[in-house]
N, C-alpha and C positions, 0 to 999 in steps of 0.2 A: 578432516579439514574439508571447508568447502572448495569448490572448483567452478569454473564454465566449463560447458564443450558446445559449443554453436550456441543452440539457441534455450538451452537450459542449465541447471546448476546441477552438480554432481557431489554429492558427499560420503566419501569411504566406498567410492565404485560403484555408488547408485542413484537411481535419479532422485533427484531433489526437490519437490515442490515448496517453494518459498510458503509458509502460510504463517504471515507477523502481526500481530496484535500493536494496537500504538497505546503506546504509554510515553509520552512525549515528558510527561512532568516528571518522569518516576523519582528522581535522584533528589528534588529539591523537594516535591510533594508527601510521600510517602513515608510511612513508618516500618520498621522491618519486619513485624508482624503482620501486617497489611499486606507488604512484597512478598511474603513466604504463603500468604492465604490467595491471593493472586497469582501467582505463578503454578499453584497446586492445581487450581480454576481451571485456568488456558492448559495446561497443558494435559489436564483430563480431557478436555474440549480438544483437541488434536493439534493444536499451536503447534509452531516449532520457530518461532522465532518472538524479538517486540524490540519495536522501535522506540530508541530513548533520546533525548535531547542532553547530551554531555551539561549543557549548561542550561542556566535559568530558562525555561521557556516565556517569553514576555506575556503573552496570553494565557498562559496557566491560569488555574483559581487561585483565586488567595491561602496562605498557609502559615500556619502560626510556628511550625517547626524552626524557622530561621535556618535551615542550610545554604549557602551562599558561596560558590566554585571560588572566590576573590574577595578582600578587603570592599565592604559598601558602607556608605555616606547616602542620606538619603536629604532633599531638598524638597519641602512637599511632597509632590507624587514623582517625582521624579527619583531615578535612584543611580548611581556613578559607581563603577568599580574599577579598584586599584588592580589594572590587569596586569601588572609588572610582579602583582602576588599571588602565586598559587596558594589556595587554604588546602593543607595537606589532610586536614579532619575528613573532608568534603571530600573529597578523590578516594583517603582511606573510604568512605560510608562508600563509594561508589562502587571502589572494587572489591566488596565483601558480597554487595545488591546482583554486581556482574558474576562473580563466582555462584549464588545463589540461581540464574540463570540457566548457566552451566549443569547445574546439580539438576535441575529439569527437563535435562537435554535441550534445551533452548539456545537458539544465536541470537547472542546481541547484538541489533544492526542501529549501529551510533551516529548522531550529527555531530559534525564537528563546529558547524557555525550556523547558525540558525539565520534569516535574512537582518535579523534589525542588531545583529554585530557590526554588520558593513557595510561601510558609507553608501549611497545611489541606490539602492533595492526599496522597491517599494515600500517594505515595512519600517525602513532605518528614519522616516521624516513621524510615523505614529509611536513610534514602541517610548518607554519611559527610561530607558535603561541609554546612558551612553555605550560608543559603539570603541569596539577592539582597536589601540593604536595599530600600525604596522610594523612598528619595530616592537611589537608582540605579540605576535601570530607565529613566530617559527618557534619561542618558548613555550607557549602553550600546545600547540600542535606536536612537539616534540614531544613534547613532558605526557600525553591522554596514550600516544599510539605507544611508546617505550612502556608504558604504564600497562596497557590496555592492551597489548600484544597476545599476551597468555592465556586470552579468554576466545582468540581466533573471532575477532568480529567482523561484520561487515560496517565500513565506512559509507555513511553521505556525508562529502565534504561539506556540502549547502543545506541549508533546510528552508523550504520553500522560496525560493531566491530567484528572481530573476538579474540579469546582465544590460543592465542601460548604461552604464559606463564604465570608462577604460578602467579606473580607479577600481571598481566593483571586481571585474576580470581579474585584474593586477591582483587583488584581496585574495581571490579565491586559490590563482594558479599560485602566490605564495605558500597558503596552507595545503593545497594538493602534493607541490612539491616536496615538503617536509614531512607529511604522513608518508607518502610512497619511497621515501629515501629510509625512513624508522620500521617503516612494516611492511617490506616487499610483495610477502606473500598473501595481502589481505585483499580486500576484494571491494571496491570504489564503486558509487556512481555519485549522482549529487539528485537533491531534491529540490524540486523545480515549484513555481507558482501551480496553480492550479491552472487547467486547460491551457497550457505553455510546454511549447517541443521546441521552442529554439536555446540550444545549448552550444555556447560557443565554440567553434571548430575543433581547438586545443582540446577543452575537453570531451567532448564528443569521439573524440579519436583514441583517445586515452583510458574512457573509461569503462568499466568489466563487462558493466549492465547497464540501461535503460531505463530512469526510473519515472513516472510522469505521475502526476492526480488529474483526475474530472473533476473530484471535488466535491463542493458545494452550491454553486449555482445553478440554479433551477431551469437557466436556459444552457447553460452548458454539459448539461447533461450527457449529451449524443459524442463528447470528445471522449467517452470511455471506450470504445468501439474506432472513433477517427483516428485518433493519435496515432495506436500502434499502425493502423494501416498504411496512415501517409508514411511512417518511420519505413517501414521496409519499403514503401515504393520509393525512397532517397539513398534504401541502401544498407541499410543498420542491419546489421545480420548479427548480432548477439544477441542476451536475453532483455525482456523488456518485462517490466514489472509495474502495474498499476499502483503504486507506492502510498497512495488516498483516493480512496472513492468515497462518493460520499456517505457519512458515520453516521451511525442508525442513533434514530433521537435527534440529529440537530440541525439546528433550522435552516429554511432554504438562505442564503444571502442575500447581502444586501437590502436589507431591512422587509424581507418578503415576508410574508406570516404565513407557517407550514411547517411542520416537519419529516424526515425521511424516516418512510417506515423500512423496516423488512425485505419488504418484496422490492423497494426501492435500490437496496443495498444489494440483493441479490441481481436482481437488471444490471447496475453496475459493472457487478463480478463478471458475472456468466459475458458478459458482452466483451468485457475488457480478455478475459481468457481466449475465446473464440475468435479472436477479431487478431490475434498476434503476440499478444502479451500474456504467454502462457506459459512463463520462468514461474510464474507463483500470482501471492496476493496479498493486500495488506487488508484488515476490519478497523472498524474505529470503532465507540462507543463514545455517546455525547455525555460525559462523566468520568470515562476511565482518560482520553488523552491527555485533560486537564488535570486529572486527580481533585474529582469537586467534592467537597462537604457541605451537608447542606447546610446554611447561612452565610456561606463563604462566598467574598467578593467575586465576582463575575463583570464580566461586561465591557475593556479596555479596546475590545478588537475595532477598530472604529474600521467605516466604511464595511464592514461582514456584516455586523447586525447581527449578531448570534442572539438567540432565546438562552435561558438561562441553562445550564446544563443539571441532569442528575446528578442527583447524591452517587458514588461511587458506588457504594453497595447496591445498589438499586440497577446501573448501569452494567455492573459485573454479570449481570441476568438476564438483560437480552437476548431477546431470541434470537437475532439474527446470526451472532456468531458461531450456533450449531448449525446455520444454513449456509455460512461460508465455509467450516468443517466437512459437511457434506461433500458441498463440492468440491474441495481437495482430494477427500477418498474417491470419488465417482472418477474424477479428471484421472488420476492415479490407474484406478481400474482400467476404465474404460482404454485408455492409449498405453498403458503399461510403457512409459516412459519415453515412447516413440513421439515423433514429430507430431503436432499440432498445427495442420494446414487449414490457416481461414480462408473459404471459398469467397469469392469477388463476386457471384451473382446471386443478385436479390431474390427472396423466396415473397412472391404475392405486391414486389414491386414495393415492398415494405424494408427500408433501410436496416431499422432496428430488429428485425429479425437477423440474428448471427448464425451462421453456417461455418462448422469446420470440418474435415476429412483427415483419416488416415492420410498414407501415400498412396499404398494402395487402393486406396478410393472403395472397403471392404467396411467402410464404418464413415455413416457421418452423422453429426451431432449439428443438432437445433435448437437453439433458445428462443420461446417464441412469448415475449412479456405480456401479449393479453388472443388468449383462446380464439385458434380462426381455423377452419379449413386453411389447407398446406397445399398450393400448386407447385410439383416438384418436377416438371418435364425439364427444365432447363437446369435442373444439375443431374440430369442423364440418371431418373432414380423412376423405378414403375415396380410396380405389383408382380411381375415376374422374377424379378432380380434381388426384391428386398425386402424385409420385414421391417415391421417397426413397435416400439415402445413407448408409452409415454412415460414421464416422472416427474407426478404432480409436485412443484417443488415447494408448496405450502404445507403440504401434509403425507410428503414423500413417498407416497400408494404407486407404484407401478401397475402397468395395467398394459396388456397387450393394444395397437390399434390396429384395424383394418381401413383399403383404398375404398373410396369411393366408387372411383373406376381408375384407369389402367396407372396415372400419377396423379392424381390430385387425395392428397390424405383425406381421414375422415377428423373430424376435432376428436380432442379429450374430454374428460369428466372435470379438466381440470379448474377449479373457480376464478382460480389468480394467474400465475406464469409456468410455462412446463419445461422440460427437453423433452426433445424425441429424438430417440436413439433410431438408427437405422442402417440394418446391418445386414450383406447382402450373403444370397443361401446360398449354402456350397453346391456344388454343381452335381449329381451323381451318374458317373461313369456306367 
């Protein structure tokens, strides 16, 4: 079973690195042979979790399967469901997909309400899909966790959701309420808009972990790194988990033309880890959260602007998610389960370079997104006291580095982005 202790996740009395694959559509997109070639995928790739959307995701691809969580009526584009009916085929298909999970050691970390369920969130005025009455939220909510108990999952009560009214709040603390009274022992947080930390006090206070996205926008970039920081300078002493960074392959927002490569996704990670938010990680792929086939409708997300996504199998391939894999095992080594302390001063007066330490200040780790000389006098680190490494993380060649003089590094061979490990010599008596 999973657990907290401070500021990470513990499972069967060992640390836990969160590392979740998003598969948002799984349950309404996917065939079971698909789910059984996919989950085989991820979890050779070192997964250990994936993130699923209980219900229709409205932004999904198109899908000719017809699986439907409730009774729908569709008017045009528009589509209505009889939420007073659970389809029990649909729950059955789910918890066969969830046990299959399980069978690959994997946690399912589930939404329970997606935003365009609930009245006043941004997405509830775009999506196609009517939204959950209120005197049916504690039947469905009841019915997923008594259901869904057995498979030990993690709950987001929200998915991508923000809080502009009371009515919206009211929604959400109804369904927190009803999960946490069915499934004590499970493990909460809610998934919030992209580059968004205000989480209402109630639950903020309530829940396990921290979960926030950077996202997708192109100027929001730098909140992968901010969020955690401000979060602990307010106080938030549990784990915090970058929950969406942004998914390799898919385009910048808001009608930008671009998309994020690799090295993109890895600046994300490495920044969001090092910066405070080092319970885990979530990957996306532009193809797998939608579950896309190629010819299949795309494009409903208004105001995003999304490019059209991969074909799934095409998306299942990217590289990036062996360079999010990496650094799960590196993070794991390297601190062997101990604290992860982001250091507060700037290396070369450069923000986005992230700085973390040990406690004992015996190890510190640098992500440095484009190759520079390293002025290290102001985090107390010189050529007598420390050695250093680089890892080139495009083509993961290790390579020792030497100072220039007494703290300023020398660069690496690296072409794209690095860490530099550095780690200080034992003393000889």
């Amino acid at each position: 079973m999973l657990t907290v202790e401070r500021t990470n996740f513990v499972k069967d009395g060992k640390p836990f690195f969160y590392l979740a694959d998003t598969c948002w559509s799984a349950f309404t997109n996917i065939t079971l042979d698909e789910w059984n070639y996919y989950l085989d995928f991820r979890a050779a790739q070192g997964f250990n979790a994936v993130q699923i959307n209980i219900l229709r995701q409205w932004d999904a691809s198109g899908s000719d399967l017809g699986y439907e969580p409730f009774p729908v009526t569709h008017e045009g584009n528009q589509y209505n469901y009889d939420f007073s009916q659970l389809n029990e085929e649909y729950f059955d298909r789910a918890d066969l997909m969830l046990q299959m999970v399980r069978d690959h050691d994997m946690i399912p970390a589930l939404v329970l309400l997606w935003a365009n369920y609930v009245p006043g969130t941004w997405a509830s005025a775009l999506a196609l899909n009517n939204q959950i009455p209120y005197k049916d939220i504690g039947q469905y909510a009841s019915y997923v966790t008594k259901r869904f108990k057995k498979f030990q999952p993690i709950y987001f009560v929200s998915g991508d959701a923000d809080f502009p009214t009371d009515e919206t709040v009211r929604y959400y603390s109804k369904a927190f309420k009803v999960v946490k009274e069915n499934d004590p022992s499970a493990i909460y947080s809610f998934h919030i808009k992209g580059r968004f930390i205000d989480l209402p006090e109630e639950f903020l206070n309530s829940v396990d972990f921290f979960s926030y996205q950077s996202g997708h926008n192109l100027d929001g970039q730098a909140t992968a790194y901010q969020i955690p920081v401000q979060l602990r300078e307010k106080g938030f002493a549990g784990p915090i988990v970058n929950a969406e960074p942004c998914y390799e392959n898919i385009s910048y927002s808001r009608n930008k033309y671009g998309r994020y490569s690799a090295r993109d996704v890895r600046k994300a990670s490495w920044s969001s880890i090092l910066s405070g938010a080092d319970a885990g990680l979530t990957y996306g792929a532009h193809g797998i959260w939608s579950w896309h086939r190629h010819g299949q409708s795309f494009g409903i997300v208004e105001g995003e602007g999304f490019l059209t996504p991969f074909d799934w199998r095409d998306a299942l391939h990217f590289k990036g998610a062996n360079d999010i894999s990496f650094l799960k095992e590196t993070v794991s080594s390297l601190f062997e389960g101990s604290e992860i302390i982001p250091v507060s001063q700037n290396v070369n007066d450069e923000p986005s370079i992230r700085v973390a330490s040990n406690r004992e200040k015996a190890l510190f780790v640098i992500y440095v997104p484009t190759n520079a000389t390293l002025k290290l006098n102001n985090l107390g680190i010189d050529s007598a006291h420390y050695c250093a490494q680089s890892v080139d993380l495009q083509t993961r060649q290790i390579s020792n580095l030497s100072f220039k003089d007494e703290s300023v590094l020398n660069m690496s061979r690296a072409e794209a982005d690095s860490l530099i490990i550095l780690s200080k010599i034992k003393e000889v008596n």
